[in-house]
N, C-alpha and C positions, 0 to 999 in steps of 0.2 A: 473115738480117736482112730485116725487110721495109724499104721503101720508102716514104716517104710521098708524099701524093697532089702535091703540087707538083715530086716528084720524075720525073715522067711529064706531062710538058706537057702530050701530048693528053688527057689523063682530064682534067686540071684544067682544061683549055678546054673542054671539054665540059660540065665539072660549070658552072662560072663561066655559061656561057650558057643553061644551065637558072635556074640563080639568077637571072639578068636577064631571063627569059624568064616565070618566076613573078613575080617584081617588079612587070612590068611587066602580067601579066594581073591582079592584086591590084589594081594603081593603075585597071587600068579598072575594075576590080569597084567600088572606091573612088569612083569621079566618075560611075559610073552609079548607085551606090547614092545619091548628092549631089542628085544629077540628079531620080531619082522621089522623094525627100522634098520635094524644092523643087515638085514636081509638085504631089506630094499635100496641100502647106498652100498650092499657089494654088489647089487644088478647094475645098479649106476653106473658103476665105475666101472665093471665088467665092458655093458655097453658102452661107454667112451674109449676104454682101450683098444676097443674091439673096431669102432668107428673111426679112433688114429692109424692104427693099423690099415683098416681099409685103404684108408686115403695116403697112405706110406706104400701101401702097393701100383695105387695108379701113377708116385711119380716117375715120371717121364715118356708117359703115355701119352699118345694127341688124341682128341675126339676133334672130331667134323662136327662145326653145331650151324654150318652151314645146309640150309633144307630146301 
């Protein structure tokens, strides 16, 4: 007859803190994956305001696009 795995504490302690152990590298992957999206839409935005801006300096500027 086998044994099930709670039937051997140590295996099951061992197993259990691998589970806690993956959990817990998940949840960081999790809050740093949070982290560079939150990054990457205040470069977003950065560069947009940065691009209206631009274009709030050229008004009423002429260009010659005669060549």
């Amino acid at each position: 007859m086998v044994s099930s795995i709670e039937g051997n504490g140590s295996v099951a302690k061992v197993l259990q803190q691998q589970q806690q152990h993956i959990a817990s590298q998940q949840e960081d992957q999790r809050i740093k994956d949070q982290q560079e999206e939150v990054n990457r839409q205040a470069q977003a935005r950065s560069a947009a305001e940065s691009s209206r801006s631009s274009a709030d300096d050229r008004k009423g500027r002429s260009v010659d696009l005669s060549v």
